[in-house]
N, C-alpha and C positions, 0 to 999 in steps of 0.2 A: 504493500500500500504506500503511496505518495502523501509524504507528510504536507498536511494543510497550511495556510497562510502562516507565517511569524505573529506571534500576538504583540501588539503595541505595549508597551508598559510606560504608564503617565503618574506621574505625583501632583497631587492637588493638594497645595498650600494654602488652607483655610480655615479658619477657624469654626464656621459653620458645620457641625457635626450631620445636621441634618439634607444638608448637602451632599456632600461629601457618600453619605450612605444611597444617594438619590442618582448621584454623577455614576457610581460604581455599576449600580444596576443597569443602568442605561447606556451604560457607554461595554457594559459584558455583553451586549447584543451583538457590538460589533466586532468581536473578537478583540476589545483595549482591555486589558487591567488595570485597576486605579488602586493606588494607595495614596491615602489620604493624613495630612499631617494638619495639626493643627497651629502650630506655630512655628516663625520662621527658625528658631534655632533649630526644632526638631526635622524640618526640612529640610538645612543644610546637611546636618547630621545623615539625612536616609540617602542626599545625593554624593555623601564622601564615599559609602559602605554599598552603595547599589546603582546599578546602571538604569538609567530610565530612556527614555525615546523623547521626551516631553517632556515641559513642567505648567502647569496651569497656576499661577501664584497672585494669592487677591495680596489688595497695594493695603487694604488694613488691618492689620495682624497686633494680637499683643506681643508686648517683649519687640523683639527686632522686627520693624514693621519693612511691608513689601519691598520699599523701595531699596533698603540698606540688605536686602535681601537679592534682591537685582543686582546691586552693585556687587556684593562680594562673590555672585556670580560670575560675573562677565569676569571677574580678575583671571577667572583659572578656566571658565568653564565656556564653550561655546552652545552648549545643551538648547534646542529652540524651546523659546518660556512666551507662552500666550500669558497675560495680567488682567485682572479684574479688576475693574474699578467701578466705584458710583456712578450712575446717573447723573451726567452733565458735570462731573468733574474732570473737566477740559486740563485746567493745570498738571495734575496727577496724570493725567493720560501722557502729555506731552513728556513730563521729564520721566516715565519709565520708557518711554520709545528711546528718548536722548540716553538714557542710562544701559539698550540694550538690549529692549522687548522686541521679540517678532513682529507681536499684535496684542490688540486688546479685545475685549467684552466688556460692555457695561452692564452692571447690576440693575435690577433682574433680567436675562435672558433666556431663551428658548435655547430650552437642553438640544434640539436640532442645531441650532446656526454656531452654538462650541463645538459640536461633532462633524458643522462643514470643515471651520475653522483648521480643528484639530486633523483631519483627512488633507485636507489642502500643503498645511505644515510638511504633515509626513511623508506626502507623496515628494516634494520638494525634496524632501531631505536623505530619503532613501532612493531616488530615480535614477539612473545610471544617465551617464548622459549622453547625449546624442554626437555632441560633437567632442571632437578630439581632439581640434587643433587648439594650442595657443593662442591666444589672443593678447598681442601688444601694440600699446601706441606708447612712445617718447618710454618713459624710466619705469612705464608700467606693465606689470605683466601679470595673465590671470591662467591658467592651467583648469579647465574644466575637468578633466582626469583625477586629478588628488584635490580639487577642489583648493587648493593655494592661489593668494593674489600679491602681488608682491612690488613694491615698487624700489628700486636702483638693489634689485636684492633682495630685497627687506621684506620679510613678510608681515602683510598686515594683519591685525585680527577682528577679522569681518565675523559679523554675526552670518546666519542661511541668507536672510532678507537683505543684508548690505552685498554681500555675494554676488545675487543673482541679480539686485537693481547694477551692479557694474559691467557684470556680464552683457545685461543688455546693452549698455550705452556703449560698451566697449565694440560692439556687433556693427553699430552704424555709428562710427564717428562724427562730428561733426552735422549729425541729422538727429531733428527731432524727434522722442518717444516718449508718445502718447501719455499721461499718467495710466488712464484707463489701462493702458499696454504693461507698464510695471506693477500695478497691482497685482491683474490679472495672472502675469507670470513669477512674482515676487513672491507674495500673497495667498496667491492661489484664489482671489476671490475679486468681485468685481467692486471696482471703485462706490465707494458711497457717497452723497451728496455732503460735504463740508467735511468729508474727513483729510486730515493732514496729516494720516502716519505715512503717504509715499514722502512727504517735504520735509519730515522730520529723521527719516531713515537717509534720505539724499542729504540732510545738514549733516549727520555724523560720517556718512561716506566723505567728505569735502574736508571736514576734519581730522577725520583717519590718513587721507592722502596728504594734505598738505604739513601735519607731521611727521608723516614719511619723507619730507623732503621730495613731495612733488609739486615743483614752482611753478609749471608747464602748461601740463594740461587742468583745464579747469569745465567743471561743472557748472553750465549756465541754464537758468530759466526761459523759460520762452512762455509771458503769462499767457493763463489758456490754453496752451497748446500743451507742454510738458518740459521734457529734460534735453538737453544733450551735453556730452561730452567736445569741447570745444581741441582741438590738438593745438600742442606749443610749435612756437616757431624754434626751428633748427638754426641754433646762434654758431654754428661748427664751422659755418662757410667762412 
């Protein structure tokens, strides 16, 4: 017999008990496993000792709250973490994207659109990829293969979602792409009306690169329309 799909295994950082026993049930349908923590020390703690696929982490926790739980993520950890947040808390939403979030959910949600979410993530992150060549312009280089981006060298430390938003730009230089187009392939889901997690995931790429020491090429706006990758002029001549 031909063993069946991989089971997803996801940690949900929440305090809500009730949840947490509600997410498990619902999301066993789709062959995920959920273990559930109730606070963020205990969280960190089950991600030093256990391998997960995902992390679902709400931003208000007692003791070490979401966000200082995001951060000392992202120190070591590349793991894609979907966050919770309240209803219309716009600011929280923003600085856990800036600190490293894939994406969010705002409180309350349809146990469905976490389970698109969470589908969307994984397919991303487990997808073999199609292409194989390298892709560089000026001091940057991105290897779809081992999934490395790297600029004079230097590898960056891209989140999945900063990843694939460079890969795209990287694809057509100098030509615009779409937001709609990076969600969709970033994402894995379709742009929403006033959300800002593609402009907020493109400010930390812009940040990450020009850290690295790339003076060059530059990520420009084009309002309305979306992103492009702008290439540096060649000062060599």
């Amino acid at each position: 017999m031909s063993a069946g799909p991989k089971k997803s295994s996801i940690l949900l950082i929440d305090d809500d008990v009730e949840l947490g026993v509600m997410l498990g049930d619902f999301l066993a349908t789709d062959n995920i496993s959920l273990t559930a923590c109730i606070s963020g020390e205990a969280g960190l703690t089950r991600i030093a000792d256990q391998n997960f696929d995902l992390v679902i982490l709400d931003l208000m926790l007692p003791g070490i709250n979401g966000l200082d739980v995001l951060r000392q993520l992202r120190q070591t950890s590349e793991l894609p973490i979907i966050m919770l947040t309240a209803r219309g808390d716009d600011v929280d939403r923003i600085i856990g994207l800036e600190f490293g979030a894939d994406d969010y959910l705002a409180k309350p949600f349809n146990p469905r659109e976490l389970l698109a979410r969470i589908k969307a993530i994984l397919r991303r992150a487990n997808a073999k990829p199609n292409e194989q060549t390298r892709l560089e312009l000026g001091a940057i280089c991105l290897d779809p293969r081992t999934r490395i981006a790297s600029v004079h060298e230097q590898q960056l430390k891209l989140t999945g979602t900063e990843f694939e938003i460079l890969r795209c730009l990287l694809k057509t230089p100098g030509e615009v792409v779409a937001k709609e187009h990076l969600s969709e392939t970033a994402l894995g889901r379709r742009l929403l009306p006033y959300d800002r997690s593609i402009d907020t995931h493109i400010s930390n790429l812009r940040s990450k690169l020009e850290k690295a020491g790339n003076n060059n090429e530059t990520i420009q706006n084009q309002r309305g329309k979306g992103y492009l990758l702008i290439p540096g002029q060649d000062h060599s001549q």
